[in-house]
Backbone as numpy.savetxt, mean C-alpha at the origin, in Angstrom:
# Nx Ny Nz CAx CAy CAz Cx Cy Cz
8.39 -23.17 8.66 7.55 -21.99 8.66 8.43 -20.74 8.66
7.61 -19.64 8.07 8.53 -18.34 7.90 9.09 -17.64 9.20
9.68 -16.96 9.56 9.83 -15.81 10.60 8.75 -15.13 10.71
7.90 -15.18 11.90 6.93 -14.99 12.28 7.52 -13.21 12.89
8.09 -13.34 13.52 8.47 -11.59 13.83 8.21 -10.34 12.80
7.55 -9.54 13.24 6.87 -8.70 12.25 8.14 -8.05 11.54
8.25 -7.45 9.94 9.05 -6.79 9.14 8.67 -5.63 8.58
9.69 -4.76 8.51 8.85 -3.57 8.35 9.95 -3.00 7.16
8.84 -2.56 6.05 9.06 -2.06 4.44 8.67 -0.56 4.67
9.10 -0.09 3.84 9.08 1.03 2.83 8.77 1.25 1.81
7.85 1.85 1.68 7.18 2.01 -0.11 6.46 3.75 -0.07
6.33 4.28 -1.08 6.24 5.68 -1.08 5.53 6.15 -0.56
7.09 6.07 0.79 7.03 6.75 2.12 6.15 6.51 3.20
5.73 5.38 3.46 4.59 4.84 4.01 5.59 3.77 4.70
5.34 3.39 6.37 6.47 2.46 6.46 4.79 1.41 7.13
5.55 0.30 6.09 4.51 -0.85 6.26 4.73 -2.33 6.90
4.34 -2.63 8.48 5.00 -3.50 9.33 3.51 -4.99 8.78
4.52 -6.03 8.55 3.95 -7.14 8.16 3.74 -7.53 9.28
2.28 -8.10 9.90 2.04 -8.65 10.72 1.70 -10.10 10.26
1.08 -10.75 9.52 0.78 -11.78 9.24 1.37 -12.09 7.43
2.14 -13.07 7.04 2.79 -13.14 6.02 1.68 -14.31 5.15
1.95 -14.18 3.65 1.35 -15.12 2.67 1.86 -16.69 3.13
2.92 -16.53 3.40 3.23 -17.96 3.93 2.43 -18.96 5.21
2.09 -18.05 6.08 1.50 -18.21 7.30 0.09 -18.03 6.71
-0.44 -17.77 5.64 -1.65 -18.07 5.27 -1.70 -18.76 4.03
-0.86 -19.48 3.90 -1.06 -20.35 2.45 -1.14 -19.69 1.21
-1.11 -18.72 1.32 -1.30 -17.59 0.27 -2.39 -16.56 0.08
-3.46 -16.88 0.90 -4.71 -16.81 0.76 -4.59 -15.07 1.30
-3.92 -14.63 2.16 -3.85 -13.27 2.25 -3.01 -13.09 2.93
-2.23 -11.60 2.86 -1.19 -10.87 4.09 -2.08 -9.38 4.81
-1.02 -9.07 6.22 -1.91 -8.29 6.81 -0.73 -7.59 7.23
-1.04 -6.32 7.06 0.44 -5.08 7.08 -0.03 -3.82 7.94
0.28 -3.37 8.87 0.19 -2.19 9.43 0.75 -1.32 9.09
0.23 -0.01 8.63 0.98 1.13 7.65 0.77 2.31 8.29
2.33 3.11 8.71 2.16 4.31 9.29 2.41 5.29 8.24
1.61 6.36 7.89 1.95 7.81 6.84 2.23 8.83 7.52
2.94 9.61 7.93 3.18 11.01 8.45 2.40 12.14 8.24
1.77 11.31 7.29 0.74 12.89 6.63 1.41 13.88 5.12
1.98 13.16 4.57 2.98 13.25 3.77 2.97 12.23 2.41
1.81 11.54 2.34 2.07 10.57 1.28 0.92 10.41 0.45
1.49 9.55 -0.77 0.45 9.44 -1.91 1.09 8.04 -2.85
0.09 7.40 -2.84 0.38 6.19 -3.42 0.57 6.74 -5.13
1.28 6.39 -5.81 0.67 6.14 -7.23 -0.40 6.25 -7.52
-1.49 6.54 -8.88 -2.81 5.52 -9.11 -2.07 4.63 -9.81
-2.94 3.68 -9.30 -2.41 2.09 -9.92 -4.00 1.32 -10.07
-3.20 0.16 -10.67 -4.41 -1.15 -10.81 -3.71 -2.12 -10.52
-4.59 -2.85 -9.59 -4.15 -4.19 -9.62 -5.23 -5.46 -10.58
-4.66 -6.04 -11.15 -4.93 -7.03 -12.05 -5.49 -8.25 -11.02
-4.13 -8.64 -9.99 -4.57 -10.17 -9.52 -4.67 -10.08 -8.21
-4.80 -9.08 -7.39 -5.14 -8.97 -6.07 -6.39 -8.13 -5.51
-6.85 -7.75 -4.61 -7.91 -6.90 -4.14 -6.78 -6.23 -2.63
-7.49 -5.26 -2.43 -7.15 -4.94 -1.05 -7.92 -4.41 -0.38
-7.93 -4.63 1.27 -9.05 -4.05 2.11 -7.63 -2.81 3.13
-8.51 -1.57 3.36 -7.65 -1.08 4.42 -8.82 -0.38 5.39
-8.71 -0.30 6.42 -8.97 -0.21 7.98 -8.40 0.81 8.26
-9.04 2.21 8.74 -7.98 2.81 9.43 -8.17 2.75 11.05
-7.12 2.85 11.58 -6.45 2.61 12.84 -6.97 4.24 13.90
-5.95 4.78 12.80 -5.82 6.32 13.76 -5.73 7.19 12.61
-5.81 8.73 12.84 -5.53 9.57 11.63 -7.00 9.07 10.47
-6.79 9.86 9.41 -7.05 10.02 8.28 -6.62 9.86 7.28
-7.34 8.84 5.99 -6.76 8.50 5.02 -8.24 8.81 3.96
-7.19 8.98 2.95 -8.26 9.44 1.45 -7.92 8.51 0.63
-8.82 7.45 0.10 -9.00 6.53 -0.86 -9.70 7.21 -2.07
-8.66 7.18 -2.93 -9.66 7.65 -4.18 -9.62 6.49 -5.37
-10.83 6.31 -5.81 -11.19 4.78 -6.18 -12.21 5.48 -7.59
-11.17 4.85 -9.10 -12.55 5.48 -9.96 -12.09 6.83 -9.77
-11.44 7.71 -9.59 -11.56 9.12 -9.74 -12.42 9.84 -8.48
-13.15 8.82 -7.52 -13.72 9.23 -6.64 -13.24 8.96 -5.08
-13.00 10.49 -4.63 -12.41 10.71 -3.58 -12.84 10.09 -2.38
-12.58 9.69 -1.29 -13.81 9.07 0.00 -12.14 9.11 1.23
-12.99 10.07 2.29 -12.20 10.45 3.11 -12.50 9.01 4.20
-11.72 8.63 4.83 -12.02 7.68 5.91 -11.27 8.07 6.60
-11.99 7.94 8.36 -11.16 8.27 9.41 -11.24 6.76 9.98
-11.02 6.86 11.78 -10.68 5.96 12.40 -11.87 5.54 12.24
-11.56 3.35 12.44 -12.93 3.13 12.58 -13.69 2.76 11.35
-12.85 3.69 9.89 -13.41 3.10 8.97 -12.78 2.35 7.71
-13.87 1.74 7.01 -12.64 0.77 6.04 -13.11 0.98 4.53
-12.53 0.17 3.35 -13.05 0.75 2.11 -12.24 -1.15 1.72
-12.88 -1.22 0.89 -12.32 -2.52 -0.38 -11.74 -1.59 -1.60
-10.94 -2.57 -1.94 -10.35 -2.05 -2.90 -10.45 -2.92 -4.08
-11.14 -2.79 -5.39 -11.44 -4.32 -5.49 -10.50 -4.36 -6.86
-9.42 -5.48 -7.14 -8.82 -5.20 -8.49 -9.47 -5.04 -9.64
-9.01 -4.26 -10.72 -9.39 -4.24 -12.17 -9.61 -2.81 -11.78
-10.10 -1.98 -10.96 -10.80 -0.48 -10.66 -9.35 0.56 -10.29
-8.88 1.29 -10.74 -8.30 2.38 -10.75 -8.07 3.10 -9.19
-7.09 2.88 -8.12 -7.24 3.35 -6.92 -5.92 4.21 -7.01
-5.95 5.36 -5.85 -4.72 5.84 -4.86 -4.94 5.93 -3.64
-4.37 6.02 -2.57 -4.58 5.78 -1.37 -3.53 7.27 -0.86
-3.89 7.85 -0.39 -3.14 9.54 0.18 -3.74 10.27 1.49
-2.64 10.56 2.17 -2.50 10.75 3.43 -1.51 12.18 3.36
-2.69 13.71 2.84 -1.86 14.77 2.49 -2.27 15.69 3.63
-3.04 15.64 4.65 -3.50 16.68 5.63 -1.89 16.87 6.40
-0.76 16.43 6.53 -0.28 16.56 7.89 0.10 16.41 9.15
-1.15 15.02 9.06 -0.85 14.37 10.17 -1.08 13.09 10.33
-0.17 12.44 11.33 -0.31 11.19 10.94 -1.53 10.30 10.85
-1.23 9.09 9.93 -2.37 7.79 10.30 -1.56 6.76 10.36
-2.04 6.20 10.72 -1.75 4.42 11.05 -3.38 3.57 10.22
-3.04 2.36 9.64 -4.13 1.81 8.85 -3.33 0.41 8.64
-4.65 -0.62 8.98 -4.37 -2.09 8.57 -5.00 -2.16 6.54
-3.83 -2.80 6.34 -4.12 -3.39 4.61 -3.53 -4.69 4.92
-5.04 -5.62 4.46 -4.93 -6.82 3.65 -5.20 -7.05 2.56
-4.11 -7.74 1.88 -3.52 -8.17 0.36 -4.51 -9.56 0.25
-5.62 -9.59 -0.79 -5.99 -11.21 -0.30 -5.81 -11.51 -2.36
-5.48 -12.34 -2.67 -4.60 -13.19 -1.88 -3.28 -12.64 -1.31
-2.32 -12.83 -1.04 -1.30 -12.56 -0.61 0.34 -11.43 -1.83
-0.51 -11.59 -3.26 1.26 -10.85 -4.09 1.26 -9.33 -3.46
0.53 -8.97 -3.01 1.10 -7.44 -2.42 2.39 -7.45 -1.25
2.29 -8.62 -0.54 3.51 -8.64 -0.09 5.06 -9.11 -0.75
4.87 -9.93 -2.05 6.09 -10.36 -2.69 6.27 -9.07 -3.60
5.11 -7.93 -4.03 5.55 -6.72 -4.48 6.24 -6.13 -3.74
5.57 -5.88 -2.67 6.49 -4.94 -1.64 8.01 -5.46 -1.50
8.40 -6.34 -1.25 9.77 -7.37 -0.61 10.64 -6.51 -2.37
10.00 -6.77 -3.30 10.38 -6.09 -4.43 10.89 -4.46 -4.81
9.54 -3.94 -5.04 9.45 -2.90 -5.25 9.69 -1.47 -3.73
9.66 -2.33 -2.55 10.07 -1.21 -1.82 11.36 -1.42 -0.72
11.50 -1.30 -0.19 12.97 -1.86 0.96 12.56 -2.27 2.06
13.56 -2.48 2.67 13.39 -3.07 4.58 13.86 -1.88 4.98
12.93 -1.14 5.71 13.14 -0.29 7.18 14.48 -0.72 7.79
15.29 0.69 7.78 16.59 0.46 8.72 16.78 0.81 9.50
17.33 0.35 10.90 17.49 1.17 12.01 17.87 2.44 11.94
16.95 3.64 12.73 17.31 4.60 12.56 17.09 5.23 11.26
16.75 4.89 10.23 15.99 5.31 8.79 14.76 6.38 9.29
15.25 7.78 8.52 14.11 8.48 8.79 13.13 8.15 7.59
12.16 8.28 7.49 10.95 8.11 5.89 11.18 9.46 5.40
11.33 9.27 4.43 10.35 10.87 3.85 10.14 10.19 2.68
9.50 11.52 1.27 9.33 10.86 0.36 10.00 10.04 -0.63
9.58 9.22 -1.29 10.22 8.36 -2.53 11.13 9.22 -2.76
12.60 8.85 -3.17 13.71 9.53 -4.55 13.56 8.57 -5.73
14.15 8.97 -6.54 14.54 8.55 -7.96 14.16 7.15 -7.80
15.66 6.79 -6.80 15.51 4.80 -7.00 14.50 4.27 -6.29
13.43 4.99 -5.52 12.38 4.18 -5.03 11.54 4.25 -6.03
11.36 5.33 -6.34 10.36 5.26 -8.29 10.39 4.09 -8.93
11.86 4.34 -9.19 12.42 3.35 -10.47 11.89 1.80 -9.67
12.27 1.81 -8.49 11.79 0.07 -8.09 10.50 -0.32 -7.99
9.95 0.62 -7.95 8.30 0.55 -7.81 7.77 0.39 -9.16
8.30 1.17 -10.02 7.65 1.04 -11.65 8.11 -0.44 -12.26
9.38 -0.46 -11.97 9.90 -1.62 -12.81 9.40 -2.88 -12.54
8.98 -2.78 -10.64 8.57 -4.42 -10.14 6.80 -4.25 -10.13
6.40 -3.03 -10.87 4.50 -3.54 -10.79 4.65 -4.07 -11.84
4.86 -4.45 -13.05 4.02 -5.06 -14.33 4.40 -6.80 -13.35
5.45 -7.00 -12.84 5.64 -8.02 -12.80 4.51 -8.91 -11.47
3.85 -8.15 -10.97 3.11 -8.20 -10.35 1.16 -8.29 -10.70
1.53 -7.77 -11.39 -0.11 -7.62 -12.34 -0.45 -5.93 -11.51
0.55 -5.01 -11.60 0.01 -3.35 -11.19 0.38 -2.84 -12.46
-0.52 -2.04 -12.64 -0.38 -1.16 -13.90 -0.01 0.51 -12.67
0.50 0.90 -13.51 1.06 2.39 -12.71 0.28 3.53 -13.99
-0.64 4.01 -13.47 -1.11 5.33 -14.07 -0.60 6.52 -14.06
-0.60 7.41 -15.16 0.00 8.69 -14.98 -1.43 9.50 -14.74
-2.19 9.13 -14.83 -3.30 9.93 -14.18 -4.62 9.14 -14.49
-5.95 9.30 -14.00 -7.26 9.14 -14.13 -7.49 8.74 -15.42
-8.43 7.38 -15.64 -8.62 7.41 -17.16 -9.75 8.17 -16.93
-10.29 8.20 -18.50 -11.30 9.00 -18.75 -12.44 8.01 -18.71
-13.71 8.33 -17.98 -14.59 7.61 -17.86 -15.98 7.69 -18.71
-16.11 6.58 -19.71 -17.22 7.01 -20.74 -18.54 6.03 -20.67
Protein backbone atom coordinates (compact mmCIF):
# COMPACT_ATOMS: atom_id res chain seq x y z
CA UNK A 1 0.00 0.00 0.00
CA UNK A 2 0.98 3.65 -0.76
CA UNK A 3 2.28 6.17 1.94
CA UNK A 4 -0.62 6.99 3.62
CA UNK A 5 0.92 10.40 5.17
CA UNK A 6 -0.67 13.29 3.59
CA UNK A 7 1.50 15.20 0.48
CA UNK A 8 1.31 18.41 -0.31
CA UNK A 9 1.51 19.93 -4.22
CA UNK A 10 1.53 23.02 -5.83
CA UNK A 11 -0.37 23.99 -8.77
CA UNK A 12 -1.31 27.66 -9.74
CA UNK A 13 -0.52 28.74 -6.54
CA UNK A 14 -2.96 26.82 -4.65
CA UNK A 15 -1.07 24.45 -2.20
CA UNK A 16 -3.04 21.14 -2.40
CA UNK A 17 -2.54 18.48 0.66
CA UNK A 18 -3.60 14.85 -0.50
CA UNK A 19 -5.51 13.34 2.06
CA UNK A 20 -6.76 10.20 0.58
CA UNK A 21 -4.76 8.85 -2.64
CA UNK A 22 -6.20 6.87 -6.00
CA UNK A 23 -4.32 4.03 -4.73
CA UNK A 24 -6.05 3.78 -1.36
CA UNK A 25 -9.20 3.92 -3.39
CA UNK A 26 -8.61 1.64 -6.21
CA UNK A 27 -8.85 4.40 -8.39
CA UNK A 28 -12.26 5.18 -7.90
CA UNK A 29 -11.39 8.72 -6.42
CA UNK A 30 -8.74 11.12 -4.57
CA UNK A 31 -9.46 13.70 -1.85
CA UNK A 32 -7.11 16.91 -1.58
CA UNK A 33 -7.36 19.80 0.77
CA UNK A 34 -6.57 23.12 -1.01
CA UNK A 35 -5.39 26.29 0.63
CA UNK A 36 -5.59 29.80 -1.82
CA UNK A 37 -4.36 32.99 -0.22
CA UNK A 38 -6.81 34.88 -2.04
CA UNK A 39 -4.57 35.23 -4.90
CA UNK A 40 -5.47 32.55 -7.38
CA UNK A 41 -7.10 31.42 -10.57
CA UNK A 42 -7.17 28.18 -12.08
CA UNK A 43 -6.88 28.13 -15.89
CA UNK A 44 -10.36 27.50 -17.77
CA UNK A 45 -9.96 24.08 -18.58
CA UNK A 46 -11.96 20.84 -19.47
CA UNK A 47 -11.70 17.79 -18.28
CA UNK A 48 -12.47 14.96 -20.71
CA UNK A 49 -12.11 11.82 -18.18
CA UNK A 50 -12.69 13.02 -14.73
CA UNK A 51 -15.46 15.08 -12.80
CA UNK A 52 -14.70 17.05 -9.72
CA UNK A 53 -16.59 17.93 -6.55
CA UNK A 54 -15.20 20.90 -4.24
CA UNK A 55 -16.52 21.78 -0.69
CA UNK A 56 -15.52 24.79 0.77
CA UNK A 57 -14.00 24.59 4.18
CA UNK A 58 -13.37 28.31 5.10
CA UNK A 59 -13.08 31.56 2.97
CA UNK A 60 -14.60 32.00 -0.38
CA UNK A 61 -14.30 30.49 -3.64
CA UNK A 62 -15.81 31.42 -7.22
CA UNK A 63 -16.54 28.52 -9.52
CA UNK A 64 -17.21 29.64 -12.85
CA UNK A 65 -18.73 26.77 -14.84
CA UNK A 66 -20.10 27.46 -18.62
CA UNK A 67 -19.11 31.11 -18.40
CA UNK A 68 -21.27 31.21 -15.30
CA UNK A 69 -19.95 32.70 -12.24
CA UNK A 70 -21.36 31.05 -8.66
CA UNK A 71 -19.75 32.43 -5.55
CA UNK A 72 -19.57 29.67 -2.75
CA UNK A 73 -18.70 30.25 0.75
CA UNK A 74 -18.23 27.95 3.74
CA UNK A 75 -20.48 25.12 3.92
CA UNK A 76 -20.96 25.09 0.31
CA UNK A 77 -20.18 22.76 -2.62
CA UNK A 78 -20.59 22.74 -6.55
CA UNK A 79 -19.87 19.47 -9.05
CA UNK A 80 -17.90 19.94 -11.57
CA UNK A 81 -18.98 17.67 -14.15
CA UNK A 82 -16.37 16.79 -17.15
CA UNK A 83 -16.94 17.74 -20.83
CA UNK A 84 -18.35 21.51 -19.32
CA UNK A 85 -15.84 24.36 -19.41
CA UNK A 86 -14.79 25.34 -15.59
CA UNK A 87 -12.27 27.83 -13.52
CA UNK A 88 -12.12 27.77 -10.03
CA UNK A 89 -10.69 31.53 -8.48
CA UNK A 90 -10.04 32.74 -5.23
CA UNK A 91 -9.41 36.76 -6.17
CA UNK A 92 -11.05 38.67 -3.03
CA UNK A 93 -7.82 38.55 -0.77
CA UNK A 94 -8.40 36.36 1.51
CA UNK A 95 -7.86 33.18 2.28
CA UNK A 96 -9.92 29.78 1.64
CA UNK A 97 -9.30 26.41 2.39
CA UNK A 98 -11.68 23.79 0.19
CA UNK A 99 -11.92 19.90 -0.09
CA UNK A 100 -11.66 18.60 -4.05
CA UNK A 101 -12.48 15.17 -5.02
CA UNK A 102 -11.07 13.82 -8.30
CA UNK A 103 -13.54 10.78 -8.96
CA UNK A 104 -12.14 8.79 -10.54
CA UNK A 105 -8.85 9.43 -9.27
CA UNK A 106 -6.28 11.14 -12.75
CA UNK A 107 -6.45 14.54 -11.08
CA UNK A 108 -4.04 13.35 -8.75
CA UNK A 109 -1.46 11.63 -11.35
CA UNK A 110 -2.00 15.27 -13.15
CA UNK A 111 -1.06 17.05 -10.30
CA UNK A 112 2.22 14.61 -9.27
CA UNK A 113 2.84 15.89 -13.09
CA UNK A 114 1.90 19.08 -13.91
CA UNK A 115 2.52 20.78 -10.48
CA UNK A 116 5.43 20.12 -7.70
CA UNK A 117 5.84 18.91 -4.08
CA UNK A 118 5.59 21.70 -1.48
CA UNK A 119 9.05 22.45 0.06
CA UNK A 120 9.94 23.16 3.35
CA UNK A 121 9.76 26.58 3.90
CA UNK A 122 8.44 27.30 0.13
CA UNK A 123 6.57 30.47 0.12
CA UNK A 124 3.40 30.09 -2.77
CA UNK A 125 2.80 32.86 -4.81
CA UNK A 126 1.79 32.84 -8.31
CA UNK A 127 2.67 30.35 -11.19
CA UNK A 128 6.16 31.52 -13.21
CA UNK A 129 6.99 30.53 -16.62
CA UNK A 130 7.97 26.78 -15.66
CA UNK A 131 4.83 26.17 -13.69
CA UNK A 132 2.82 27.25 -16.95
CA UNK A 133 4.88 25.33 -19.13
CA UNK A 134 4.24 22.06 -16.75
CA UNK A 135 0.75 22.53 -16.47
CA UNK A 136 0.11 23.03 -20.31
CA UNK A 137 2.35 20.37 -21.47
CA UNK A 138 1.02 17.57 -18.80
CA UNK A 139 -3.04 18.45 -19.45
CA UNK A 140 -3.53 16.93 -22.99
CA UNK A 141 -1.91 13.96 -21.47
CA UNK A 142 -4.44 13.79 -19.01
CA UNK A 143 -7.66 14.36 -21.00
CA UNK A 144 -7.54 18.64 -19.85
CA UNK A 145 -7.93 20.83 -22.56
CA UNK A 146 -6.49 24.38 -21.37
CA UNK A 147 -8.66 27.31 -22.74
CA UNK A 148 -7.55 30.68 -23.64
CA UNK A 149 -10.85 31.92 -22.84
CA UNK A 150 -14.81 31.13 -22.79
CA UNK A 151 -16.16 29.39 -25.82
CA UNK A 152 -18.85 30.98 -27.41
CA UNK A 153 -22.14 29.60 -26.52
CA UNK A 154 -24.77 28.99 -29.40
Amino acid sequence: MTDIHPKEFVLAGVVMKRLVSGEQTDGCFCLFENRSDGHTKTPIHVHANDDETVYVVEGQLTAVVDGNARTLSAGESIFLKRGIPDQLMNRGGQPSRYLLVGTPSLFEQFLAEAGHELQKGEVVGPPNPADIERLTSAAPKFGITILGDWPARG
